[in-house]
N, C-alpha and C positions, 0 to 999 in steps of 0.2 A: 605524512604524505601518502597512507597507505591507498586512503580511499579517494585520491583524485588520481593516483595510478590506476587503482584497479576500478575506476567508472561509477564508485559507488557514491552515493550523498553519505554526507556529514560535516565535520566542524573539524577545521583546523587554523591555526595561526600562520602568517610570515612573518620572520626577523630579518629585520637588515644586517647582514654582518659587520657593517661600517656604523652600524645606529649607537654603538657607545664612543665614537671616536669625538670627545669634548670637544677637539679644540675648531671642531663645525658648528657646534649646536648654535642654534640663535640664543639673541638672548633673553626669549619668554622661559625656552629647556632653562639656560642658566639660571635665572630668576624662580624657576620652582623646585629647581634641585633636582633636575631628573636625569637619571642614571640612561637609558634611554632616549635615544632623541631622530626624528627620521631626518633632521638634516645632515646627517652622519656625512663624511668625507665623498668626496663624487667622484664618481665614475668613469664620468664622459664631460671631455672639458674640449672646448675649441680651442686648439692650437694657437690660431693667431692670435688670440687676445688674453687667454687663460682662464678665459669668468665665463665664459656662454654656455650654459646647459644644456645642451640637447636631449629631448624624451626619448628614450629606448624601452623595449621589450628585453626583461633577462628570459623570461617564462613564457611559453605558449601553450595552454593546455586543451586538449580536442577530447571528449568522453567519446568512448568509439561505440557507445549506439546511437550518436546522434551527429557523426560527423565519419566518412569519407575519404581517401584518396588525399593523408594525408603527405605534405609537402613540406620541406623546412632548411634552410641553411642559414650559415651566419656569413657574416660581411663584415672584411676591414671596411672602416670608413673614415681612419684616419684621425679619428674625434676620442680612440680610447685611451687613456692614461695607464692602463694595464694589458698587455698586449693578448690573454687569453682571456678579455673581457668585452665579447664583438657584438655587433649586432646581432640579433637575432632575429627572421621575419621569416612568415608562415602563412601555412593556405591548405583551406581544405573547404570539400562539397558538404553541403549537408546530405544527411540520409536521412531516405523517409523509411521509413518502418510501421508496422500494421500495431494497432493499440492490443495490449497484453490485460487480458480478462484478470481482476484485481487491482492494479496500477490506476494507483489514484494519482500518485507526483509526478508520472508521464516520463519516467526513466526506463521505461519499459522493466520495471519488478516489480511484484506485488506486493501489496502493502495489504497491515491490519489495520481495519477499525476495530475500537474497544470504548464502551459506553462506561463512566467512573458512575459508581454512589454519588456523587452529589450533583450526578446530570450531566456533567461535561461531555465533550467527545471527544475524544482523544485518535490522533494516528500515527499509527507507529510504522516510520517510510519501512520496504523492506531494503535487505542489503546485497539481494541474489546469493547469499550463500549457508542460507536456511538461518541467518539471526534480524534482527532489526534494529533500526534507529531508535535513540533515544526518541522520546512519543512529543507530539506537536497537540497543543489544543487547538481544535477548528471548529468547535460548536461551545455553545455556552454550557447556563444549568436547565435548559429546557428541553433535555433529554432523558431525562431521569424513566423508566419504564417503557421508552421507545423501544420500539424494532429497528433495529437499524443497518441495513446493508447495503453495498455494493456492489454490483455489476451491469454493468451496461452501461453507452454513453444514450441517454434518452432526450435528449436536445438535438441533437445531432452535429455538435462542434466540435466532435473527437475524441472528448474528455469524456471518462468514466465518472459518473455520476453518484451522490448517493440517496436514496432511498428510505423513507422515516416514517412506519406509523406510530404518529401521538394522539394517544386516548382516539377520538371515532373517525382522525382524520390520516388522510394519506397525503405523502408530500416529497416532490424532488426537488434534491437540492444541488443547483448545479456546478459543478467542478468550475471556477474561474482561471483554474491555473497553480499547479504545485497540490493540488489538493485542496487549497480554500474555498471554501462555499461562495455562493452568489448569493442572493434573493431567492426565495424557495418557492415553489410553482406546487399549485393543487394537482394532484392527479387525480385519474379517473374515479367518478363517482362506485358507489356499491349499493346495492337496494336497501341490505341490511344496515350496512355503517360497516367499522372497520375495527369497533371498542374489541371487538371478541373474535376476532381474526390474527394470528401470525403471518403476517408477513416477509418474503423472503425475493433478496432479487438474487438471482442465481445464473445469468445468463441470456445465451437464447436454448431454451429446450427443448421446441421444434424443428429449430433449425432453419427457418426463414429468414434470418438475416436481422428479427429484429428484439429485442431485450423481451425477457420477459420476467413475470410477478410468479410467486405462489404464495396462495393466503390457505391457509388451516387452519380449520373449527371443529368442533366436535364432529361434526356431521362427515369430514374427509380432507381429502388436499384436493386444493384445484391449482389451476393453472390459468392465468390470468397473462393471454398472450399483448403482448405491448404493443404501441405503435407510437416511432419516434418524431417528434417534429416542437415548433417552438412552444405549445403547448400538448404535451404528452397525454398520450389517451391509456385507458383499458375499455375493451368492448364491455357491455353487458353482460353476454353470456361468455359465462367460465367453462371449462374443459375440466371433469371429473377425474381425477390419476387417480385415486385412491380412496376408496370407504371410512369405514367408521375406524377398523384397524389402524389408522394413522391421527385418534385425538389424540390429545396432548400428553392424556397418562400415560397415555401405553411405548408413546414415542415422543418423548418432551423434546429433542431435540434435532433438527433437521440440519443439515450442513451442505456447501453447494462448494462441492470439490473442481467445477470444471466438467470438462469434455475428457473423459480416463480413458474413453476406449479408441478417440481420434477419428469419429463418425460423424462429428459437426453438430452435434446436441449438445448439450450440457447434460451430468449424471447427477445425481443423488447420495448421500449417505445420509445415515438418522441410527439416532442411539437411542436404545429402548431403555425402560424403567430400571431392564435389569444391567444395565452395563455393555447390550450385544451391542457392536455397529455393524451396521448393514449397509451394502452398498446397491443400489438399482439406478441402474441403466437405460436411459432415456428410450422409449416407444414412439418420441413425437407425440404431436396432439392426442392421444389415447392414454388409456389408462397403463401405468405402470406394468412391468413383469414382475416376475417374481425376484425377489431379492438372494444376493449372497454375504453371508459372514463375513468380514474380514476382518473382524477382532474384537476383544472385547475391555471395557474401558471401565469401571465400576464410578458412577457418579459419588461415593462415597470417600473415595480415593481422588476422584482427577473430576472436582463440582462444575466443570466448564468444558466442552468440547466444541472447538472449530475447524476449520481450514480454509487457506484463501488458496488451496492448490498446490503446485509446485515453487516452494521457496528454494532450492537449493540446486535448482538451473539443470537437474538430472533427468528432468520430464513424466517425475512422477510424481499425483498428488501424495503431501504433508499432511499428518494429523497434527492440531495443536491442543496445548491440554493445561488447563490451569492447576496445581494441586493442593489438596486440601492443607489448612495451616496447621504444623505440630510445634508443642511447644511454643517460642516466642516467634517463631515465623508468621510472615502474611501473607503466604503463597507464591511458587513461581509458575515460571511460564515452561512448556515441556515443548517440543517438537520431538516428532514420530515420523522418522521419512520413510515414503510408502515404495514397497519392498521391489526387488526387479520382477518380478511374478504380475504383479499388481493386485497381488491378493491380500497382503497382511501389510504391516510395519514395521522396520527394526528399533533398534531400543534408544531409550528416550535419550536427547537430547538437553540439560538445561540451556533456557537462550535470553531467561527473562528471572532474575533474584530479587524476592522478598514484592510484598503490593498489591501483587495481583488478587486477594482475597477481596480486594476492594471494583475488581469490575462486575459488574452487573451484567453484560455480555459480550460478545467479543468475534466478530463477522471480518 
């Protein structure tokens, strides 16, 4: 019951406490032998006549980021056969709440994507307290070597979106609800194509209100400001952040932590060849400033670095870290929550056992 108290997703059962009393079961339970049966002894019997069933509520459950001013009492009604066994009837507002950059299942947490070896796509809901759910397939095997991320709703129906370049094309795919994909929509055109581009949806990094792209190539990072609607655009021209300093050798990996410093851009970090992460902080439409250290991560040791932000609800972005396989291991998942300073990280967290040598990337 832990995580329908505490608001979060996952999997749990109900038992009836009356479900093994036999001498209810019908007689299909009878006839197949089962120990178990939900026609178990009842609850709620009409008095006058002793057979009449009546539907009650034992359970009302409200997840309080999405519900309100909640209300609840219970009621003799006269109908109970067990006298601290009452009605129960409840009420409450919905609440509306503003979409949480990451949060793909609309629980207001963020969640990971993770791309498998044999192309699938995988999301692992978050739990808001820096671990994750057990992972949900939402794309097939036609993923395999994709760029694949999330941020921003670019339809404009609320839902955060996700984001795919495959081989020379670009593609949203839009959120229908819980995280499942729609029907996937071309996005904007590129002069060159998109084969030899990284793609990254990271936000809004201007800070106008509306999602945006960064694609890197040898030649630099740009910035590829969005515009949302039933069929999603990128202008022509791109916005230059970054020179040659940011190919792929030198900085193989780019991460899109959020808005760190709470200026309404979205920021950067990127981990260079040699293990540094660097963190820079959004200019808007211009080229980057100058970056700062804040820590370093040896792709040797930890072959995957992401972050989808703050997982652990404390308001500061997460490192997350896949680590290399010893021995008969296949990798786990590390979380590094980013420190009260906002300059470093403290120490690793495991949140994810044995697999992970098996993603290909993880956004």
């Amino acid at each position: 019951m832990d995580p329908v108290y505490a608001g979060r997703p996952g999997t749990l059962s109900f038992d009836e406490a009356d479900g093994t009393d036999q001498q209810y079961f019908t007689d299909a339970c009878k006839g197949a032998g089962a120990t178990i049966c939900r026609s178990g002894a009842p609850t709620l019997v009409d008095n006058e006549t002793g057979t009449k069933y009546v539907s009650k509520f034992d359970f009302a459950f409200f997840g309080h980021q999405d519900f309100r001013d909640l209300r609840s009492e219970t009621v003799e009604t006269g109908f109970t056969k067990v006298k601290d066994h009452l009605l129960v009837r409840s009420a409450a507002a919905f609440r509306e709440r503003s979409p949480v950059a990451g949060d793909l299942s609309g629980d207001g947490i963020r969640d990971l994507l993770a791309v498998q070896n044999d192309g699938s796509l995988r999301l692992y809901p978050g739990l808001g307290d820096g671990h994750f759910a057990p992972y949900q397939i939402i794309g097939g095997s036609g993923f395999a070597g994709a760029d694949v991320s999330h941020r921003g709703d670019w339809n404009g129906d609320g839902r955060e979106d996700v984001i795919a370049r495959i081989g020379d094309e670009l593609w949203v795919y839009p959120n229908i609800g819980l995280g499942h994909l729609g029907d996937r929509i071309p996005m904007g055109e590129r002069h060159t194509g998109w084969a030899h581009a990284d793609v990254l949806a990271v936000g809004d990094i201007d800070g106008d209100g509306q999602p945006d792209l960064l694609g890197r190539s040898a030649n630099g990072l740009y910035l590829h400001r969005g515009s949302v609607g039933t069929n999603p655009t990128l202008p022509q021209n791109a916005v230059l952040l970054g020179g040659p300093e940011w190919k792929p050798a030198d900085l193989p990996e780019i991460l899109a932590p959020g808005d760190v410093n709470t200026d309404g851009r979205a920021d950067l970090w990127a981990r260079s060849a040699g293990g540094q992460l660097r963190q820079f902080l959004s200019g808007g439409a211009q080229a980057l400033p100058a970056s700062t250290l804040i820590g370093s991560v040896p792709s040797t040791q930890y072959p995957l670095a992401s972050t989808v932000g703050d997982t652990n609800d404390d308001g500061r972005a997460d490192l997350l870290l896949t680590t290399a396989p010893q021995d008969t291991s296949t990798g786990d998942l590390l979380s590094r929550p980013g420190d009260a300073a906002g300059t470093g990280f403290g120490p690793a967290v495991s949140i994810g056992e044995g697999g992970w040598r098996w993603i290909q990337s993880m956004r």
